[in-house]
Backbone bond lengths (Angstrom), bond angles and torsions (degrees), N, CA, C in turn:
res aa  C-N    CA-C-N  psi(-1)  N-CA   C-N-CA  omega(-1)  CA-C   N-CA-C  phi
1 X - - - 1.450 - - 1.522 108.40 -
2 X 1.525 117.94 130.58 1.418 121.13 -171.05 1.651 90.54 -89.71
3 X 1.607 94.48 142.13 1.975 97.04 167.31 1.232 120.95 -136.16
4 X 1.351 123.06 119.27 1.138 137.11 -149.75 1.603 100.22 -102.67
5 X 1.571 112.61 121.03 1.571 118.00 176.10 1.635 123.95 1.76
6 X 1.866 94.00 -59.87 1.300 118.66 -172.43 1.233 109.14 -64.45
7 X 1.286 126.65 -34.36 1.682 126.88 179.59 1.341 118.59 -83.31
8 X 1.321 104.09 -31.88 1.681 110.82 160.83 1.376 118.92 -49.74
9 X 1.379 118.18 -58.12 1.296 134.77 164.48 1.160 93.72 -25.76
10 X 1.340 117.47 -97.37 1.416 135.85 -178.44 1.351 102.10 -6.09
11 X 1.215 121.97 -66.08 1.689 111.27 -150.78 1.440 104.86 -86.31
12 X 1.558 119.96 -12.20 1.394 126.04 178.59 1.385 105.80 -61.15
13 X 1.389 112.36 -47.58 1.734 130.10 -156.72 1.721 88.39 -76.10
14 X 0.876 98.44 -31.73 1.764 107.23 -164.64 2.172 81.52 -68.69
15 X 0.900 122.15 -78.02 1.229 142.90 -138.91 1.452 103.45 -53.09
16 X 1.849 92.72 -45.28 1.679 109.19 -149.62 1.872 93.76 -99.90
17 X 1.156 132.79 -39.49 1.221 147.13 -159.25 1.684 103.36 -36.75
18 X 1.066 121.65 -69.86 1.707 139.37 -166.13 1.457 103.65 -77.28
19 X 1.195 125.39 5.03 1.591 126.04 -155.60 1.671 87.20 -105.37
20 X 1.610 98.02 162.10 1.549 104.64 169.94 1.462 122.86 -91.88
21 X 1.340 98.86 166.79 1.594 110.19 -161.64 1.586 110.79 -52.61
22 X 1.014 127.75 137.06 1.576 135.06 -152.71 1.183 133.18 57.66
23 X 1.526 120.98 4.90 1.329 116.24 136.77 1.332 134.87 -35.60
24 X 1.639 118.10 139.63 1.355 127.63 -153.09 1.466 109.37 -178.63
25 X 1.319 103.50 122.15 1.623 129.60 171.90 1.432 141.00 -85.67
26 X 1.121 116.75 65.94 1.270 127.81 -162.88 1.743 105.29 -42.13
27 X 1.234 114.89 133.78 1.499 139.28 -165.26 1.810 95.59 -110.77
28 X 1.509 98.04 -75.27 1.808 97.94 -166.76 1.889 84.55 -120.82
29 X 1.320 90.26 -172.31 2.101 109.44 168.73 1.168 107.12 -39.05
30 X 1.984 102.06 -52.22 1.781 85.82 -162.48 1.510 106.92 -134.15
31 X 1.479 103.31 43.84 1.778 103.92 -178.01 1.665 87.17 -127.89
32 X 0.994 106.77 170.24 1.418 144.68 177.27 1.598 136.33 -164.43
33 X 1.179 109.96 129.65 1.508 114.55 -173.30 1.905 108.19 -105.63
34 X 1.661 124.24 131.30 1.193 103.36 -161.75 1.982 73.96 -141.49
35 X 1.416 103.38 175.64 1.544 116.77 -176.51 1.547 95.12 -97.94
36 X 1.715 127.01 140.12 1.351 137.45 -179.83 1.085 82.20 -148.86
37 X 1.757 106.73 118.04 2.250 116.64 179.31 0.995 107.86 2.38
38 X 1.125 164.45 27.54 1.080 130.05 154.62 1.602 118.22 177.11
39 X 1.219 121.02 13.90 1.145 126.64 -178.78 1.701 95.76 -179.67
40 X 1.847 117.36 164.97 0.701 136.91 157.32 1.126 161.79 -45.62
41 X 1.376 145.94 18.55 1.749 156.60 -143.98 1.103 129.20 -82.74
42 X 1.594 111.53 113.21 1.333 117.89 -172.55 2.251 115.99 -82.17
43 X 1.044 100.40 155.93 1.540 87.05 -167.99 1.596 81.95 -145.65
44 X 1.360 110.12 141.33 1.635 118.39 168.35 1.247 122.29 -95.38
45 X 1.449 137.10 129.89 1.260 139.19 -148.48 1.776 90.46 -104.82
46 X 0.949 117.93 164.81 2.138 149.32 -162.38 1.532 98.15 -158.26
47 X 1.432 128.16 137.22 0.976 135.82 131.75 1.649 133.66 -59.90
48 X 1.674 106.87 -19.85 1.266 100.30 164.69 1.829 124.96 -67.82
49 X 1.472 134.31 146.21 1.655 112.25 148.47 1.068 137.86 -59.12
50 X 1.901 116.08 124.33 1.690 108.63 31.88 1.026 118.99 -86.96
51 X 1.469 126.44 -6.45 1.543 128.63 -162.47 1.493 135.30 106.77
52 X 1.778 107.48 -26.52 1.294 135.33 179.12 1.619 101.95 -115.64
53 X 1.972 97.79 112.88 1.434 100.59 172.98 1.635 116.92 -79.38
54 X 1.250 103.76 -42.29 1.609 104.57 177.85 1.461 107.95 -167.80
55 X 1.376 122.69 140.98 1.544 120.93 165.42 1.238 124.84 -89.03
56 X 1.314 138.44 171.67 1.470 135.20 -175.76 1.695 102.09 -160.61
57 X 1.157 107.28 143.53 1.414 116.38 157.06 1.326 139.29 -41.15
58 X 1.276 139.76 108.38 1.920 105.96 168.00 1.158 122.94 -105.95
59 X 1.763 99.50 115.36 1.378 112.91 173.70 1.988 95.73 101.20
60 X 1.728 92.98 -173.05 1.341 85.85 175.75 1.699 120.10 -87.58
């Protein structure tokens, strides 16, 4: 099955939406995708401080 960003999205928003606050879906070791109002955002985790290398959007 081919998966296109946008459908990923999709099933994240689907997944993560109704869940409680700090819910989070581990993707790889050190990424994670969590629900922020209104859409989806993945952020990559560091063991160095603060811990959060950078966040990003998924999808548009």
């Amino acid at each position: 099955m081919d998966m296109d960003l946008d459908h990923v999205r999709d099933r994240f928003d689907v997944l993560l939406r109704d869940r409680s606050r700090g819910t989070t879906a581990d993707i790889t070791e050190h990424t994670v995708i969590y629900w922020d109002r209104d859409r989806a955002m993945g952020v990559h985790l560091c063991a160095d401080p603060p811990g959060l290398r950078r966040s990003f959007r998924i999808g548009s």
